[in-house]
C-alpha positions as CSV (number, residue, x, y, z in Angstrom):
1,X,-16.6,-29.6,-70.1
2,X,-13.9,-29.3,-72.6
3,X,-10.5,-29.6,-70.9
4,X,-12.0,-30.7,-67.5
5,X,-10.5,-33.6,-65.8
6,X,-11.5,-36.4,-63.9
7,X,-11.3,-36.1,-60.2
8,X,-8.2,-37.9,-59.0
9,X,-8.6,-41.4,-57.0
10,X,-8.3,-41.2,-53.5
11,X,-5.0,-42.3,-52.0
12,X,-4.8,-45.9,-50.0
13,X,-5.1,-44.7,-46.5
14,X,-6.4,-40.7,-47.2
15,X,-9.8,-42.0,-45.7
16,X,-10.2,-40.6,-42.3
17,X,-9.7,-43.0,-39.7
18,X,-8.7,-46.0,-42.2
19,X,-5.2,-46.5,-41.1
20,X,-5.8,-46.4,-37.6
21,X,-8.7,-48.8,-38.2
22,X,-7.0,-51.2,-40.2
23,X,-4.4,-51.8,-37.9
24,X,-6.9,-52.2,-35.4
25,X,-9.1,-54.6,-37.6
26,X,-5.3,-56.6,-38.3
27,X,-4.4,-57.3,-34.6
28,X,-8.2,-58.6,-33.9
29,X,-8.0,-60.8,-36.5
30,X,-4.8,-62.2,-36.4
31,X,-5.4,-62.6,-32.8
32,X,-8.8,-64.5,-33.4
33,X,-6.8,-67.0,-35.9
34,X,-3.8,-68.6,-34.3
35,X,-3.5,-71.5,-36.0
36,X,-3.8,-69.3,-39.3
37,X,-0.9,-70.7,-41.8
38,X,-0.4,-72.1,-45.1
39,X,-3.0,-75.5,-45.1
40,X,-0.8,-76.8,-48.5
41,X,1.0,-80.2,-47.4
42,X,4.7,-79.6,-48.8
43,X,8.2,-80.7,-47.8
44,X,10.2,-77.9,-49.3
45,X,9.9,-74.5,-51.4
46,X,9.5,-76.8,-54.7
47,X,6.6,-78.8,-52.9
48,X,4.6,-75.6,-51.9
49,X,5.5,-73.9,-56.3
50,X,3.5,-77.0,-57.1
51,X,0.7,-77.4,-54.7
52,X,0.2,-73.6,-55.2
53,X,-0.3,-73.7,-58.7
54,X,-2.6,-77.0,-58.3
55,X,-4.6,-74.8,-55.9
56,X,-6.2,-72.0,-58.1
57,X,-9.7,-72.6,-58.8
58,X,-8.7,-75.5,-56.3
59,X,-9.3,-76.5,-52.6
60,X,-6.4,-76.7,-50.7
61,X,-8.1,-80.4,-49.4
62,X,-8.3,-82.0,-52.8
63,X,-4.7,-80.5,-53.5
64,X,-3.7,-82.6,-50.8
65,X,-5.0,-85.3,-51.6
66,X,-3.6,-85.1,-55.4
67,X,0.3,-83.8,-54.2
68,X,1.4,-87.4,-52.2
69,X,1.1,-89.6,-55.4
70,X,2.6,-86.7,-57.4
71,X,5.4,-86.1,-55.4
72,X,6.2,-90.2,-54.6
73,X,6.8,-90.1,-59.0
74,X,8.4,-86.4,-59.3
75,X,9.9,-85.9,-56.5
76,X,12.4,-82.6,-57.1
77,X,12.4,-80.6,-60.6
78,X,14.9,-82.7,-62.2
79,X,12.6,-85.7,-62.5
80,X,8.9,-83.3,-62.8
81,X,11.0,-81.4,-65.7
82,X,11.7,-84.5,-67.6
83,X,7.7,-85.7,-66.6
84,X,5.5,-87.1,-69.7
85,X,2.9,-84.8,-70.0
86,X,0.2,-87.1,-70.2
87,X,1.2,-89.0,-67.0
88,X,1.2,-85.7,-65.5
89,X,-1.8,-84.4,-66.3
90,X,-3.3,-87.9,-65.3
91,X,-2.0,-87.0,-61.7
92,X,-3.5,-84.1,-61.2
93,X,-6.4,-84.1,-63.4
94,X,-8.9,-83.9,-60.4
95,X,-7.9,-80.1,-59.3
96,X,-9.2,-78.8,-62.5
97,X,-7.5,-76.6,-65.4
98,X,-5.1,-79.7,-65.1
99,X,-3.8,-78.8,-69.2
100,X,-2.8,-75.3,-68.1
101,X,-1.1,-76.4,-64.6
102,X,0.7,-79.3,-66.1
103,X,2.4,-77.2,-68.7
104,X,2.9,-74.4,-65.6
105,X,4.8,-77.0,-63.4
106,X,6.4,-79.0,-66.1
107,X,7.6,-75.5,-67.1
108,X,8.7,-74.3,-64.1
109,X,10.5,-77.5,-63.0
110,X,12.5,-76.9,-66.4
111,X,13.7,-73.5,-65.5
112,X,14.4,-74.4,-61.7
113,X,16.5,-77.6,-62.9
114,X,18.3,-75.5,-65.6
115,X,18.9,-72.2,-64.1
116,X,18.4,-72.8,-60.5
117,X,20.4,-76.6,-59.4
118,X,22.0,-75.6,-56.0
119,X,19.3,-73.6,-54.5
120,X,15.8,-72.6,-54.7
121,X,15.1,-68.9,-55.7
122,X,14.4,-66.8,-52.7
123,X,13.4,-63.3,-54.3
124,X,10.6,-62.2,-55.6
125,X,12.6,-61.3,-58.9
126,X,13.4,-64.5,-59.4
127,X,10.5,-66.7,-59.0
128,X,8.2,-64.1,-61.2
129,X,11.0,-65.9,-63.8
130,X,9.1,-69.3,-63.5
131,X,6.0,-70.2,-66.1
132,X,2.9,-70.3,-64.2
133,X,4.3,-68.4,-61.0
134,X,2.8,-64.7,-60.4
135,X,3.1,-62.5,-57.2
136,X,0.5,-64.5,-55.5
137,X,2.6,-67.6,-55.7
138,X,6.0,-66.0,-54.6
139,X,4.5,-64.5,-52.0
140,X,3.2,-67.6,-50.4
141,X,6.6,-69.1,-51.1
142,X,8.7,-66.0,-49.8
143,X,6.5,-65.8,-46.5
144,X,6.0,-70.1,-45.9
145,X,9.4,-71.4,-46.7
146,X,11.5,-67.9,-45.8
147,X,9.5,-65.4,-43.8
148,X,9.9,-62.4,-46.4
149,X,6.7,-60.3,-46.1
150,X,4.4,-60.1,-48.6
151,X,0.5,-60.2,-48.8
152,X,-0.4,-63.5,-50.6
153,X,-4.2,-61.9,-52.2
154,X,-6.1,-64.9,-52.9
155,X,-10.3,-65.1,-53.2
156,X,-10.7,-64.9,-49.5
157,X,-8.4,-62.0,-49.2
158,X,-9.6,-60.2,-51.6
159,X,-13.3,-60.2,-51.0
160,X,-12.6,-59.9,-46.9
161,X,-10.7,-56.8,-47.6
162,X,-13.2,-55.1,-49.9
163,X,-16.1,-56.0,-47.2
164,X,-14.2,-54.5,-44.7
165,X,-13.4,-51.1,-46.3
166,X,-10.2,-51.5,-46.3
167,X,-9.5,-51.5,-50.5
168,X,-12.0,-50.4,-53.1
169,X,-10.5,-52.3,-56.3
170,X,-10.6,-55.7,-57.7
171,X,-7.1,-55.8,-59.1
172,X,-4.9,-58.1,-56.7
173,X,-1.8,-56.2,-57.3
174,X,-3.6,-52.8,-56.4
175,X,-5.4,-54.7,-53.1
176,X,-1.4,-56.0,-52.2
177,X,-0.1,-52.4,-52.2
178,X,-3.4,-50.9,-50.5
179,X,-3.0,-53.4,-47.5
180,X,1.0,-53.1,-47.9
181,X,0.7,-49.1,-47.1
182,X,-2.1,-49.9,-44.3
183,X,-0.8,-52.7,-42.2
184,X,2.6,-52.9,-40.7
185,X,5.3,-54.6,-42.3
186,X,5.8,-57.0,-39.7
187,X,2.0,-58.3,-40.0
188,X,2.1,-58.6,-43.9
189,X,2.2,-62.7,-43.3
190,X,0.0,-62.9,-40.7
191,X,-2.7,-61.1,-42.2
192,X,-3.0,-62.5,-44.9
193,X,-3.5,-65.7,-43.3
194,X,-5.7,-64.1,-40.5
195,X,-7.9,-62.7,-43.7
196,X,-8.2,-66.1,-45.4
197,X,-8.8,-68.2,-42.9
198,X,-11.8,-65.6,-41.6
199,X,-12.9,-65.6,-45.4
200,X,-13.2,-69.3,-45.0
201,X,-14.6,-69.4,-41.2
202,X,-16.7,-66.4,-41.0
203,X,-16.8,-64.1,-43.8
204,X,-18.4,-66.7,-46.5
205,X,-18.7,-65.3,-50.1
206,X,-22.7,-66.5,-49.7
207,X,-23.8,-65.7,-46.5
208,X,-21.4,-64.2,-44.4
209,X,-22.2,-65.0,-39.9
210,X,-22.5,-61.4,-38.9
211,X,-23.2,-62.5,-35.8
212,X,-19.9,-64.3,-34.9
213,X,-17.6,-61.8,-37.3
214,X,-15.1,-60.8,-34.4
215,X,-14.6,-57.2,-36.3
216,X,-18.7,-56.7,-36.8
217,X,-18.3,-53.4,-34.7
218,X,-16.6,-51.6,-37.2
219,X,-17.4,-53.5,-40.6
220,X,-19.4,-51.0,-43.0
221,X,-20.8,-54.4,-44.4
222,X,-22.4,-56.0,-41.6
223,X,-25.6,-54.4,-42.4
224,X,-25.8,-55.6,-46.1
């Protein structure tokens, strides 16, 4: 109808019962996974920038497996800034996309040599300023190397959270403020960690074990 509108997207949270059930649904999982932490070998903030970028599209196994060589050559961004990029791409050439994340680290080194030399950037402002670094990244780095909550939305995140009700969009930055205005600030870290290693253990992209999901009482997928 002429000058009719569309009806206006539901609100994170305006689902009856949804807060109170993913709060709930946070504390069982982050209860069920206590070791649940960053699985990225890394020394300092500069290691973790790296092995997260190597990651996407990667395991975090074969990233480890890639990041001791790497850092025994480049050590610190002063030496990966100045890196040859062939030698570098050589390096990590087995995580995949290896054109795309030498030129991110190479170009993030440069900016963290030039513009950061006495200490690495601790804000979320600041490390969106590095090539190849977007929220997911600096929220890793914020929460690993100096406990600032943030929700890191990676693959398991993301498809754990739609399975579970809890966010109805694809877009990582909506599915970080969704979970952000559902789950306590407090929790932020350890949920995201909870949510990817059950992604990884229980909640498989395939074939997901029902049987053994510790939230399969309240899960409006369990059935599917």
């Amino acid at each position: 109808m002429p000058g009719s509108r569309k009806p206006a997207k539901p609100k994170p949270g305006s689902s009856p019962g949804l807060p109170a059930r993913a709060r709930a649904t946070a504390r069982v999982l982050i209860a069920e996974y206590p070791d649940a932490r960053c699985m990225l070998d890394h020394r300092d903030p500069f290691q973790l920038l790296v092995a997260t970028i190597l990651a996407a599209q990667c395991t975090d196994e074969r990233v480890n497996q890639v990041t001791p060589a790497l850092f025994q050559r480049f050590p610190d961004p002063p030496t990966m800034a100045k890196a040859d990029i062939a030698e570098l791409e050589s390096l990590i050439r087995s995580t995949g996309f290896f054109h795309n994340k030498a030129k991110s680290i190479k170009g993030a080194s440069e900016v963290l040599a030039r513009d950061f030399p006495g200490a690495f950037p601790s804000t979320m402002e600041d490390l969106l300023k590095l090539p190849g670094v977007g929220r997911k990244t600096a929220n890793v780095i914020l929460g690993t190397c100096f406990g600032v909550p943030g929700i890191v939305v990676d693959t398991h995140v993301r498809r754990v959270a739609q399975r579970l009700g809890l966010v109805s969009t694809d877009d990582p930055e909506e599915i970080e403020r969704d979970l952000g205005q559902l789950i306590p600030r407090k929790d932020w870290i350890a949920i995201s960690h909870a949510l990817t290693f059950h992604g990884r253990r229980r909640c498989a992209a395939r074939k997901p074990d029902h049987e053994h999901c510790p939230v399969r009482t309240t899960c409006p997928s369990r059935d599917l």
